[in-house]
N, C-alpha and C positions, 0 to 999 in steps of 0.2 A: 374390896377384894373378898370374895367370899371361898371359904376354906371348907373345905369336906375331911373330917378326920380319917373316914373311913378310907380315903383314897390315898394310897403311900405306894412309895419306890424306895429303893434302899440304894445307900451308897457303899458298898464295902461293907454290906451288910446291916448299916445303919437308916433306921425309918426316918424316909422324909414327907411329912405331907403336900398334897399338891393342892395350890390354889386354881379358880376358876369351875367351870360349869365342863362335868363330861362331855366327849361328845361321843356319838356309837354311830352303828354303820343303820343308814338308811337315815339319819338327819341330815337336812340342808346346813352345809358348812357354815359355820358363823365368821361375820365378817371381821375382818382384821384389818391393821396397816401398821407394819412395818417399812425399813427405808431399805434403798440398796445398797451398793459399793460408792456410789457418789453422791450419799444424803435422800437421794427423791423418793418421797411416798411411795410404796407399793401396796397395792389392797389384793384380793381374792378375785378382783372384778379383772385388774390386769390382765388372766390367764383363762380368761370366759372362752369356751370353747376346745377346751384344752384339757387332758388326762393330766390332772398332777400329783405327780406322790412327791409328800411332804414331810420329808424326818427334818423333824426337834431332836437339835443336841446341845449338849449342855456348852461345850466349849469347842473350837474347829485346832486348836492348841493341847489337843489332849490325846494319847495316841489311839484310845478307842474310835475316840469320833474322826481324826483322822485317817485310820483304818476305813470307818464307816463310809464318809465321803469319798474315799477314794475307788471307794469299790461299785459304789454308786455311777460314781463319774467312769469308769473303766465298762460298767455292764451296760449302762446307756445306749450304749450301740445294738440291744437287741431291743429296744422298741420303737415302735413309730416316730416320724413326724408329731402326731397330736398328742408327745406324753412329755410332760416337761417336769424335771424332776426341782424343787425348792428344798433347801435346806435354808433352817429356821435357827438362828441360837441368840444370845444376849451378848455377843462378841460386838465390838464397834466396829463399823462399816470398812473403817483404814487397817484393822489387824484381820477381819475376814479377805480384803481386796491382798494385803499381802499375802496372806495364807495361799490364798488361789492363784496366785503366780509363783509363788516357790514350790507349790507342789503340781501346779500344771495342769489345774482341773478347769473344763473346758465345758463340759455337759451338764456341769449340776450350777443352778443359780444359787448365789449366798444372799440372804436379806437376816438385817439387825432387828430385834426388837428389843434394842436395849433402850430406847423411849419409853415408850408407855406399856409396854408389858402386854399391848392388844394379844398378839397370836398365843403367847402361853395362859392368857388369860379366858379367852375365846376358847381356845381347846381344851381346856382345864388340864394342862402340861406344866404349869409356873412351880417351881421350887420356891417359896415367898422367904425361906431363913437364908437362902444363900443368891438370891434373885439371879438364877438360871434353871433354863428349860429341861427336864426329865428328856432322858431318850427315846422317842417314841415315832413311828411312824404311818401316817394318813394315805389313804389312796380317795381321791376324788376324784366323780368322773366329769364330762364335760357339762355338764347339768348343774355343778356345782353338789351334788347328794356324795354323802360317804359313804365308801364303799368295802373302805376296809381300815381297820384302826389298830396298833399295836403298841400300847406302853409299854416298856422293857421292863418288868421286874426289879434289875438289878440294872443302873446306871451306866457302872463300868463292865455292863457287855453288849454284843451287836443283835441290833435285830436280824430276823428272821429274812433276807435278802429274798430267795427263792420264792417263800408266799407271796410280799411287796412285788414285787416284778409279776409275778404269775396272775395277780388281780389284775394288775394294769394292762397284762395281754388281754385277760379274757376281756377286761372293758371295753377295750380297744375294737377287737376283734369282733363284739355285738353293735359296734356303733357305724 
């Protein structure tokens, strides 16, 4: 696990460093595999052809991130067919698949990486003292290249929705 001091998020104003390798916009996304709702592998490769923005959160049990997801899963209706939104957290596959039926979200996919740590490890988003993912969110386009990337500062608050969506048009929209 390789650890970058310089690279922290705060929780409630407390530094936390993040493990794994940055990544910025205009690198070819590193590959990962997380599972889904029912166990099975999923990799980056799954969604080849496909606009994906990708927020890391820390817990889908916590009301920022379910804030988060929900608003994700509510705005999805303003992009294409080729943008499929993934949400990323260290949550187990059986309390993310409940999550997403008691709160009724339909647009946004849940994948675990509470295995092997690949996606927050791959994104350099891994919190390694409390082994959950910083709040952060990826837009890639179909080419697999990053296009837009946003670690939250602070933990417990939302990204920046409006930018996230607004990349994925314009992606969209030149493809």
């Amino acid at each position: 696990m390789t650890q970058n001091s310089d690279r922290t998020v705060t929780m409630k104003g407390n530094p936390l460093p993040l493990a794994g390798q940055a990544v910025q916009p205009g690198d070819l996304a590193p590959a990962f595999t997380v599972v889904d709702n029912d166990l099975k592998p999923v990799q980056l490769e799954n969604y080849t052809g496909k606009i994906k923005i990708i927020a890391a959160v820390p817990s889908l049990d916590t009301p920022v991130c379910d804030t988060e997801i929900r608003t994700f899963n509510q705005r999805a209706g303003e992009l294409g067919d080729d943008v499929v939104i993934l949400t990323v957290s260290m949550d187990l596959p059986f309390a993310q698949k409940r999550w997403c039926g008691a709160a009724g979200i339909r647009n946004v996919v849940t994948l675990s990486d509470y295995q092997q740590a690949s996606f927050g490890e791959a994104f350099g988003v891994l919190i390694p003292g409390l082994r959950l993912l910083a709040r952060a969110v990826f837009v890639v386009d179909k080419d697999d290249v990053i296009r837009y990337t946003e670690i939250v500062p602070e933990v417990t608050a939302e990204p920046d929705y409006d930018r996230v969506l607004a990349e994925a048009k314009r992606i969209a929209a030149g493809s």
